[in-house]
C-alpha positions as a Markdown table, in Angstrom:
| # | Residue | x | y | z |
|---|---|---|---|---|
| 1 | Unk | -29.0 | 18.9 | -31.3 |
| 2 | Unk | -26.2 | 18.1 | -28.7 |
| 3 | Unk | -26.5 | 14.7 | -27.0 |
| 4 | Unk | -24.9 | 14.2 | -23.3 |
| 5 | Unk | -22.4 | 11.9 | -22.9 |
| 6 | Unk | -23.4 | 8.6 | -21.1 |
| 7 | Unk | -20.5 | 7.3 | -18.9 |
| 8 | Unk | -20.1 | 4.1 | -16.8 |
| 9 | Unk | -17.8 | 4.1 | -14.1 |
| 10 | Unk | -17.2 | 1.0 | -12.5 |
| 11 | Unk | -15.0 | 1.7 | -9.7 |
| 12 | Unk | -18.7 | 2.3 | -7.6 |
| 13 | Unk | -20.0 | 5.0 | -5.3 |
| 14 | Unk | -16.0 | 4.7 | -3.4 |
| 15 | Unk | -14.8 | 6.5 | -6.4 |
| 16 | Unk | -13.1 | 10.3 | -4.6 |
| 17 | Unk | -15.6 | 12.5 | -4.3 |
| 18 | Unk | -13.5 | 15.4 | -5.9 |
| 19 | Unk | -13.0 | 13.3 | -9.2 |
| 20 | Unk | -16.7 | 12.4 | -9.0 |
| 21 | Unk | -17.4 | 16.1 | -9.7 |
| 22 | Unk | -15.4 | 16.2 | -12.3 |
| 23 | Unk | -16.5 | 13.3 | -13.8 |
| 24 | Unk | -20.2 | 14.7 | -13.6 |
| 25 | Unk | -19.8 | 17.6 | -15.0 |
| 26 | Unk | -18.1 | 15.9 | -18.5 |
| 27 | Unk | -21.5 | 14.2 | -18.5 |
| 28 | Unk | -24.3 | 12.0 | -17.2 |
| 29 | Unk | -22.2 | 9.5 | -14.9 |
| 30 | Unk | -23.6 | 5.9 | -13.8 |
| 31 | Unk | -22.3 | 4.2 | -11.1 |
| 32 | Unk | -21.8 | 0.5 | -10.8 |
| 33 | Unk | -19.3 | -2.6 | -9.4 |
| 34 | Unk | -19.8 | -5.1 | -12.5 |
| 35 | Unk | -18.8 | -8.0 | -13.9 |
| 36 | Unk | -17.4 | -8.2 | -17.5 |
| 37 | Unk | -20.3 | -10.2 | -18.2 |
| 38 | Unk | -22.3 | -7.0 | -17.0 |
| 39 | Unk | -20.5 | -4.5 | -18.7 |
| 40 | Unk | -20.9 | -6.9 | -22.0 |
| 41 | Unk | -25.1 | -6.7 | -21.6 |
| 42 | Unk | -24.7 | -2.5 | -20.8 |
| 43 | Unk | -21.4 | -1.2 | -22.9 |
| 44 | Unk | -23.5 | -0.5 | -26.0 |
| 45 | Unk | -25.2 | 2.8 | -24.2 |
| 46 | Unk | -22.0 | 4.7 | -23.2 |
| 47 | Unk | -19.6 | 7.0 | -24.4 |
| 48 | Unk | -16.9 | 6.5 | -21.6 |
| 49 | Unk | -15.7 | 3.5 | -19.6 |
| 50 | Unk | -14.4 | 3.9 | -16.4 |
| 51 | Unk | -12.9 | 0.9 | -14.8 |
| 52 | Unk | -9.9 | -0.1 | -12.2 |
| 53 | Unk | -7.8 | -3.3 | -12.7 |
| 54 | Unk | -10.6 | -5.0 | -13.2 |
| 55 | Unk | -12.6 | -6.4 | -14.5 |
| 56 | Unk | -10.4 | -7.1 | -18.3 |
| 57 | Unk | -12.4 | -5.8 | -21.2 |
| 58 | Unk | -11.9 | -7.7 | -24.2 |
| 59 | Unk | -13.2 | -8.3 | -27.5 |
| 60 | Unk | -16.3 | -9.9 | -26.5 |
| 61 | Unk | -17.7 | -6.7 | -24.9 |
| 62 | Unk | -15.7 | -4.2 | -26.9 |
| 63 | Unk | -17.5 | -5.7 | -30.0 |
| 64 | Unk | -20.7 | -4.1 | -28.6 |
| 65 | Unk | -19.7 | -1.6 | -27.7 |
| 66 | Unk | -21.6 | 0.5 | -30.6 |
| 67 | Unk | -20.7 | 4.3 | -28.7 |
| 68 | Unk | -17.6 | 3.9 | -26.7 |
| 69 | Unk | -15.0 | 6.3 | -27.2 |
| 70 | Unk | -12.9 | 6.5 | -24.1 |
| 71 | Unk | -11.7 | 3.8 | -21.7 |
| 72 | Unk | -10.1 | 5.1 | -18.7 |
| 73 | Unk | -8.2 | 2.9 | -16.4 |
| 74 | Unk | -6.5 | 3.8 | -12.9 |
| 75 | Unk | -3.3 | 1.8 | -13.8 |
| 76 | Unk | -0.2 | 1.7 | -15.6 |
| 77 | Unk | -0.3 | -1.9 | -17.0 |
| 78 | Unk | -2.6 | -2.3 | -19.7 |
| 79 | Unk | -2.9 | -6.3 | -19.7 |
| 80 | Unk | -6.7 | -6.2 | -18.7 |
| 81 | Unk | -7.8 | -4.2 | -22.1 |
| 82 | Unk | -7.4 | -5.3 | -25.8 |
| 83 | Unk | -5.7 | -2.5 | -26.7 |
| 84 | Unk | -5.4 | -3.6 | -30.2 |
| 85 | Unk | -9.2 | -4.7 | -31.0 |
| 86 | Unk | -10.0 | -1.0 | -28.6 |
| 87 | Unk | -7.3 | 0.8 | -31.3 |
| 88 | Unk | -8.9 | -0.5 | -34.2 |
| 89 | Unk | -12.5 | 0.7 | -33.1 |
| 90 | Unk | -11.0 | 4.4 | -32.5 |
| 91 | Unk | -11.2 | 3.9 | -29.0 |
| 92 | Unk | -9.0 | 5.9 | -26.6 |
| 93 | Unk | -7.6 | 4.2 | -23.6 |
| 94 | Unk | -6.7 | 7.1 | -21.2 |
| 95 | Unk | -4.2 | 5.3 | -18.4 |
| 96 | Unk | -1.2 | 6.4 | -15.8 |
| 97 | Unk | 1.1 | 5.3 | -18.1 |
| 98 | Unk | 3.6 | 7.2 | -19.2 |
| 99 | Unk | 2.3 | 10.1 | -16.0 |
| 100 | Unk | 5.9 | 9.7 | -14.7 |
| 101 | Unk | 5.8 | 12.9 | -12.7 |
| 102 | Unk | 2.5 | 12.0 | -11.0 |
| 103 | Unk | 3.4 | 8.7 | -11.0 |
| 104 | Unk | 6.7 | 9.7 | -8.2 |
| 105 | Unk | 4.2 | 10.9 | -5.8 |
| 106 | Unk | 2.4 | 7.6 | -5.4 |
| 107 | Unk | 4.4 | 5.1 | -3.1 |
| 108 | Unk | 2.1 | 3.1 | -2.0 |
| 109 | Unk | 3.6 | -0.1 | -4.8 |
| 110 | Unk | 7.1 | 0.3 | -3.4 |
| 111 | Unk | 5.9 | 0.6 | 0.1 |
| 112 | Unk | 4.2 | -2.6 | 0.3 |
| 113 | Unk | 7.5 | -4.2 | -1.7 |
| 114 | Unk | 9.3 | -3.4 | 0.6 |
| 115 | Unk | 6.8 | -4.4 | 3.6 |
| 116 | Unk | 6.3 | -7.7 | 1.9 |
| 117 | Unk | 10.3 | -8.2 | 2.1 |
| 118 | Unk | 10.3 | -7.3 | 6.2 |
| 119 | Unk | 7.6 | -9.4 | 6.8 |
| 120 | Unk | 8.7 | -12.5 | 4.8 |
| 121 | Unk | 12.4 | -11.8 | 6.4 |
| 122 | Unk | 11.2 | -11.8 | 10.0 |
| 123 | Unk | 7.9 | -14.1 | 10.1 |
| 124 | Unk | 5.6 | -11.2 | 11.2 |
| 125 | Unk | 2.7 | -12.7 | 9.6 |
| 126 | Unk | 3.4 | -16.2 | 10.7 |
| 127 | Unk | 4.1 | -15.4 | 14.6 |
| 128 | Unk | 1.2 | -12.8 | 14.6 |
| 129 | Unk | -1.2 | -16.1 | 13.4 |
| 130 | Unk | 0.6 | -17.9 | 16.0 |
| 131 | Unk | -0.1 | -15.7 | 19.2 |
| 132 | Unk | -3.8 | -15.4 | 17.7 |
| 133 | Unk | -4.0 | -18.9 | 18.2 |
| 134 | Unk | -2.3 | -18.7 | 22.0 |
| 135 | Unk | 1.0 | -19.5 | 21.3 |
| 136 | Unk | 4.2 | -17.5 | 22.6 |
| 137 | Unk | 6.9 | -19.1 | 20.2 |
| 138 | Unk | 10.0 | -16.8 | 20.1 |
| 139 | Unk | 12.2 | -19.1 | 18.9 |
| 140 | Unk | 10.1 | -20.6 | 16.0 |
| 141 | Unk | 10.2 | -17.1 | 14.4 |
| 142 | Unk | 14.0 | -16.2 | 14.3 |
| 143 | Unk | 14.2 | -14.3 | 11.1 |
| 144 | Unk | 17.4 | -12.3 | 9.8 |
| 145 | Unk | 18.4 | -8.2 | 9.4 |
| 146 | Unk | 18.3 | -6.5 | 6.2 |
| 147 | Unk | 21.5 | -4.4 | 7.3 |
| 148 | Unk | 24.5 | -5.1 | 4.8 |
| 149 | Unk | 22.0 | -7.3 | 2.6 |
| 150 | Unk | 22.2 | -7.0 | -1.1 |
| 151 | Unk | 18.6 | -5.9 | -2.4 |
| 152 | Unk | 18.5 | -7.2 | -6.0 |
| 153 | Unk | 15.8 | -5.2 | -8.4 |
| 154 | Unk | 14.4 | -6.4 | -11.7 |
| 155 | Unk | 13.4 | -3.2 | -13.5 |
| 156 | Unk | 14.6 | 0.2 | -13.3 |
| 157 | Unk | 11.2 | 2.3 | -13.3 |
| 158 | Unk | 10.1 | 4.9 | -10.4 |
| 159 | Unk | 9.2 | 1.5 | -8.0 |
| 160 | Unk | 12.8 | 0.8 | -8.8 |
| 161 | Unk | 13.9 | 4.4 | -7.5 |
| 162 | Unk | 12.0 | 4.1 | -4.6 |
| 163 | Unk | 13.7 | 0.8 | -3.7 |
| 164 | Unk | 16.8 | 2.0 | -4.2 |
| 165 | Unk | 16.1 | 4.4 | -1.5 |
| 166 | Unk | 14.4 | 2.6 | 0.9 |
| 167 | Unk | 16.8 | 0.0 | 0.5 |
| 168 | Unk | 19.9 | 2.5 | 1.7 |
| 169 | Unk | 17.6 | 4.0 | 4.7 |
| 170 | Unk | 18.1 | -0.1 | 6.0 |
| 171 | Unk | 21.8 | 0.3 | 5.3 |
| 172 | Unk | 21.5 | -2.5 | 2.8 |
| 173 | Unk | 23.4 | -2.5 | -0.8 |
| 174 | Unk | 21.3 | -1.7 | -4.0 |
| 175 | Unk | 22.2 | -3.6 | -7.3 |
| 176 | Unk | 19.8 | -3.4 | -10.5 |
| 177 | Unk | 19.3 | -5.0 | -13.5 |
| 178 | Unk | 17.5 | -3.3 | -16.6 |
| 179 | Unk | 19.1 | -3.2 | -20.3 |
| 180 | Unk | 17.0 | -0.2 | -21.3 |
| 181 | Unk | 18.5 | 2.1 | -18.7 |
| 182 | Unk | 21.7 | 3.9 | -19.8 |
| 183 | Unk | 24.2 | 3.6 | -17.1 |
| 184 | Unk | 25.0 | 7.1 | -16.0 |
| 185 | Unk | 21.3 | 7.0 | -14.2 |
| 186 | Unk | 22.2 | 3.7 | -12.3 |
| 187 | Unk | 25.5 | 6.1 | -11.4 |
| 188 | Unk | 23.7 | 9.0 | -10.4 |
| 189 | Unk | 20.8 | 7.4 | -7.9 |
| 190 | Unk | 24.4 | 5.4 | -6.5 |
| 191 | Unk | 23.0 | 2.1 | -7.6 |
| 192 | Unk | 25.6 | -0.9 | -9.7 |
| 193 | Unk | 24.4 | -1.9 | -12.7 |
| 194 | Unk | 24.1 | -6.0 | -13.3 |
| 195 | Unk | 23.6 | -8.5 | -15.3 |
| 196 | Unk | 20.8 | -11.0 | -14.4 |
| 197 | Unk | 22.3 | -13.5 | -14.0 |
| 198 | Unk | 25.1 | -11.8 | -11.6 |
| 199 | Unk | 21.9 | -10.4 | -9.7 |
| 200 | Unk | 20.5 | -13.8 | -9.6 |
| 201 | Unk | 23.9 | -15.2 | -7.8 |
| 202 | Unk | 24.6 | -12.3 | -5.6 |
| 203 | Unk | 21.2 | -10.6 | -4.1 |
| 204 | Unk | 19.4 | -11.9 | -0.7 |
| 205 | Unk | 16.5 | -10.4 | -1.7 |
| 206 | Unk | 15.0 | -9.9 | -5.5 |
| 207 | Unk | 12.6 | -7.8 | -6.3 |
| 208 | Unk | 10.3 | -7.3 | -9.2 |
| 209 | Unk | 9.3 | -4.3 | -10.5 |
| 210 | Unk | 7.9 | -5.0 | -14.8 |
| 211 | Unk | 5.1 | -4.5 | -17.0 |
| 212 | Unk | 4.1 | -7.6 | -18.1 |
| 213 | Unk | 4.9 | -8.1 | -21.9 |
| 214 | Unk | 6.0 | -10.4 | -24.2 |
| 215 | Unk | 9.8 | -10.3 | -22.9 |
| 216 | Unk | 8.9 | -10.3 | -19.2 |
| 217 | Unk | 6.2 | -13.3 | -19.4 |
| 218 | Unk | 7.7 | -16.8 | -17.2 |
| 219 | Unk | 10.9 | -14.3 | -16.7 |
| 220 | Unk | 11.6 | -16.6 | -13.5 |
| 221 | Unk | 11.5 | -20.1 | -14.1 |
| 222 | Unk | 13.5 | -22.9 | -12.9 |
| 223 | Unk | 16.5 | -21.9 | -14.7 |
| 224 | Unk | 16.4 | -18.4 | -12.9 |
| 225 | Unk | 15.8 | -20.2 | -9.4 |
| 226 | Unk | 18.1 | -22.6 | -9.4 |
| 227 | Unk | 20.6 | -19.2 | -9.6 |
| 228 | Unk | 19.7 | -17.6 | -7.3 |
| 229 | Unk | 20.8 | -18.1 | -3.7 |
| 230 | Unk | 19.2 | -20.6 | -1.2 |
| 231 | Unk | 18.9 | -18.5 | 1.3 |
| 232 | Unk | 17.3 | -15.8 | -0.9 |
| 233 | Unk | 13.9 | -14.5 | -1.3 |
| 234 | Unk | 11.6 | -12.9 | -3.9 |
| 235 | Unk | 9.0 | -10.0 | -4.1 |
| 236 | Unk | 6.6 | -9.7 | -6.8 |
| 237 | Unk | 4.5 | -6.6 | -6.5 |
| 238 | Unk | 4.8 | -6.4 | -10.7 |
| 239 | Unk | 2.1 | -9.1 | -12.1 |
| 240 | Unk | 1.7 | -12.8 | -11.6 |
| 241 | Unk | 2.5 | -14.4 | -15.2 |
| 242 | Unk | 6.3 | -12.7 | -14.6 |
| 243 | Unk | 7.3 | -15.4 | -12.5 |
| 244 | Unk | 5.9 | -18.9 | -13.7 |
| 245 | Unk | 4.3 | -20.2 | -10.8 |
| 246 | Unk | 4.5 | -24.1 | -11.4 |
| 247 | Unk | 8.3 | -23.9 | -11.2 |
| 248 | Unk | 8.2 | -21.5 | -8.1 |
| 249 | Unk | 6.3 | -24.3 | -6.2 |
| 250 | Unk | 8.5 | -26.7 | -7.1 |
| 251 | Unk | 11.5 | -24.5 | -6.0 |
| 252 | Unk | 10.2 | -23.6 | -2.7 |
| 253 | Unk | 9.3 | -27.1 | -2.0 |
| 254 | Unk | 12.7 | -28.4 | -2.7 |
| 255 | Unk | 14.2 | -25.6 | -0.5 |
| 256 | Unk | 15.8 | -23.4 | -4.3 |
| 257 | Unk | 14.9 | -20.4 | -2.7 |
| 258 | Unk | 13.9 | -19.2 | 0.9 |
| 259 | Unk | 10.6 | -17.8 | 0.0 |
| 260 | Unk | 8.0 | -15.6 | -1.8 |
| 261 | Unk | 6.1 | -12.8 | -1.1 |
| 262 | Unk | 4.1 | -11.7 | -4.1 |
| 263 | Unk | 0.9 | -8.7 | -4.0 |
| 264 | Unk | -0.2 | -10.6 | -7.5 |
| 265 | Unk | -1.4 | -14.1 | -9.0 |
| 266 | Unk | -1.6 | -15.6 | -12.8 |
| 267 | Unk | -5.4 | -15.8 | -12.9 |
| 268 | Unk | -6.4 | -13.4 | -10.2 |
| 269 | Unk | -8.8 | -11.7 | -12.4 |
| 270 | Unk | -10.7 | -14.9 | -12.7 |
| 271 | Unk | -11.2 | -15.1 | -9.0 |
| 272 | Unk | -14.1 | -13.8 | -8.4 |
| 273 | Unk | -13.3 | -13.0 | -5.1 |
| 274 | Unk | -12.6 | -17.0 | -3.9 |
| 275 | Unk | -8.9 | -17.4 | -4.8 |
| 276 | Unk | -8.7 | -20.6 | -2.1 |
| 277 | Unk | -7.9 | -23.4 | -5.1 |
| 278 | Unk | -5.1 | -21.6 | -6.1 |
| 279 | Unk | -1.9 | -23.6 | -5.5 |
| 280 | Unk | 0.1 | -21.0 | -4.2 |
| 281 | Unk | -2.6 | -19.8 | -1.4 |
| 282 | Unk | -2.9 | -23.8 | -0.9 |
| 283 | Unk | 0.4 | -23.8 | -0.3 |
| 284 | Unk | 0.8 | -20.9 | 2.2 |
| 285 | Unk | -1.4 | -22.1 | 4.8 |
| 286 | Unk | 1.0 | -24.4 | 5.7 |
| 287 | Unk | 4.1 | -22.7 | 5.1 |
| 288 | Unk | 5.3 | -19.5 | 6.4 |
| 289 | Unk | 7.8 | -18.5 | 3.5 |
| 290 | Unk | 5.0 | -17.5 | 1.1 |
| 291 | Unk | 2.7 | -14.4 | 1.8 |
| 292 | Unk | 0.6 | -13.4 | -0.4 |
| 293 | Unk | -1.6 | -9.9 | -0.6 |
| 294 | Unk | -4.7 | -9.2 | -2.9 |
| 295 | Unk | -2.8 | -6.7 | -5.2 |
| 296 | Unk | -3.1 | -3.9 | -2.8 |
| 297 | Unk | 0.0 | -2.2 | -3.9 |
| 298 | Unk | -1.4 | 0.8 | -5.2 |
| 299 | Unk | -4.6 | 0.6 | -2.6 |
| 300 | Unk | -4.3 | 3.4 | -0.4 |
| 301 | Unk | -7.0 | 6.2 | 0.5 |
| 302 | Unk | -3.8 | 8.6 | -1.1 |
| 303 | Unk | -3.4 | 7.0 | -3.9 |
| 304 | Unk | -6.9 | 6.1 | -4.8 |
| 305 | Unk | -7.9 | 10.1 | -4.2 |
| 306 | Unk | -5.0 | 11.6 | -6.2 |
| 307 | Unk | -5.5 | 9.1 | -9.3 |
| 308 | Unk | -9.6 | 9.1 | -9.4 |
| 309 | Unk | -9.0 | 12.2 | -9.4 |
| 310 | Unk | -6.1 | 12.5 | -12.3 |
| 311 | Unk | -8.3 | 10.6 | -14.5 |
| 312 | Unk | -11.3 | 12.4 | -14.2 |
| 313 | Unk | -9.5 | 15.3 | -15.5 |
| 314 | Unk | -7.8 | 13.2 | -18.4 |
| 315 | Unk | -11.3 | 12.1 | -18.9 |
| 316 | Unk | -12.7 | 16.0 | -19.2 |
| 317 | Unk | -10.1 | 17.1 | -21.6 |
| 318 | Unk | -10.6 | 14.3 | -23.7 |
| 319 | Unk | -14.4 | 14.5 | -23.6 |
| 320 | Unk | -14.2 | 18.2 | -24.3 |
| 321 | Unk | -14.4 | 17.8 | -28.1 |
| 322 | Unk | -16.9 | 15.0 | -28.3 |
| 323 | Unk | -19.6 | 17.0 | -26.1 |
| 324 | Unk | -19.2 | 19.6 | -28.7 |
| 325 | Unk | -20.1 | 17.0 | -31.4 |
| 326 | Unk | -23.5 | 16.8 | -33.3 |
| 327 | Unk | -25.8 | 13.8 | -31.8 |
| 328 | Unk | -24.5 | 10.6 | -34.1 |
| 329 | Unk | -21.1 | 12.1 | -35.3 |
| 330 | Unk | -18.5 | 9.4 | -34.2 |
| 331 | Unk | -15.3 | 10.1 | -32.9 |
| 332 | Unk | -12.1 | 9.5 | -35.0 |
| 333 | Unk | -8.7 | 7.7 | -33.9 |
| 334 | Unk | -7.3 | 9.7 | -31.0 |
């Protein structure tokens, strides 16, 4: 007797209708925005668990989850899963990681970096909330160019590459820092190779492009600000625990740094949608050197099309096997 697979999909009705036919024909496919909380009470009835970013799936709900075999996840970090307690329960995590030549196509990270940097640079946020409010205050908002600027970037991955671009369409220079990447690539995409702490000293603008790990967690602290520039600025668009947050207060209230724009927050995933008591947001909306998005990087109708869709395909190869499986044969370690 063959038993169709049961699949949750979290991402809602707005997942792409091409991967949604896809998805349905790998099996019988419910869909629902949840909680983790929610996914805890219904995880024990499915075979396949699609979610986005959030919300993190840990031991708590994996613990119950007496049928799961796949998770798939729309992103390339991996910090909302417990990857180890999923491992050790023969789960498969199917993920963009690692999709490098997919991965080039989707822009929509480095695009917002680099948006992030022209807005903080030249107050577009701040005088566009000042003419809303019926002010005309040209003077207030005198920013500076990014011509002949030194673009500083912390990781050398495909959101590095694109920055490195970008950054020489605005006539600016590109330095990088990354000691995993043998030189000759920082030579052949025209880029000099740093140190971090010559980065630190020499860029106007840093920006930030890790997975979050054990090595890149509180990367920038004081120590790190109080090297770089005054004048200078940061962009985050990697994850919030890379730069320690406490310190960064301090350092733009004591004038370390210029400012921060940042598409990520320690502790977003506990927002619930009302991140107002955070002390960074508490501190932007009365000063105009820190903007701050709701992780939008990768959140364009491109991008969320062309991934949905990649990972309903991963998720029909994978499932190809298991539908062929007797009813109440479990899946090994994949």
């Amino acid at each position: 007797m063959m038993r169709k697979l049961k699949i949750l999909n979290t991402i809602g009705k707005k997942y792409a209708r091409p991967a949604k036919a896809i998805l349905e024909s790998c099996g019988e496919v419910d869909y629902a925005i949840l909680s983790e909380r929610e996914i805890r009470a219904k995880i024990a009835d499915y075979d396949v668990l699609v979610i986005g970013l959030k919300p993190s799936i840990g031991r708590e709900a994996l613990s119950r989850a007496e049928k799961l075999k796949i998770i798939a996840t729309a992103t390339t970090g991996l910090d909302h899963i417990d990857e180890d307690y999923a491992d050790s329960k023969g789960i498969k995590i199917l993920s963009l990681k690692g999709e490098t030549e997919f991965l080039n196509q989707v822009t929509g990270t480095a695009e917002l970096a680099f948006g992030l940097m022209l807005d903080l640079m030249r107050n577009i946020s701040a005088s566009n909330d000042s003419v809303k409010h019926g002010r005309w205050s040209r003077e207030e908002f005198i920013g500076h160019n990014l011509i002949d600027k030194t673009l500083g970037i912390v990781g050398f991955g495909r959101l590095w590459r694109m920055m490195a671009k970008f950054a020489r369409g605005f006539s600016m220079k590109a330095i990088a820092f990354d000691p995993y990447v043998a030189g000759r690539v920082f030579k052949k995409l025209r880029v000099k190779r740093a140190g971090l702490s010559f980065l630190l000293k020499n860029s106007d603008i840093i920006s930030l492009h890790l997975p979050l790990n054990h090595e890149t967690e509180n990367l920038f602290t004081s120590r790190e600000f109080n090297q770089m520039k005054k004048s200078s600025y940061l962009i985050n668009t990697s994850r919030g625990k890379v730069v320690n947050e406490s310190d960064l207060l301090k350092s733009l209230k004591q004038k370390k740094i210029a400012g921060y724009a940042t598409d990520v927050l320690t502790g977003e995933m506990d927002f619930n949608g009302n991140s107002r008591h955070h002390p960074l947001v508490e501190y932007s909306r009365v000063n105009k050197n820190l903007i701050i998005t709701p992780h939008i990087g990768g959140a364009t109708y491109e991008s969320r099309e062309a991934t949905d869709i990649l990972i309903a395909k991963k998720i029909r190869e994978a499932t190809r096997t298991m539908s062929s499986r007797p009813l109440g044969v479990k899946a090994g370690r994949g």
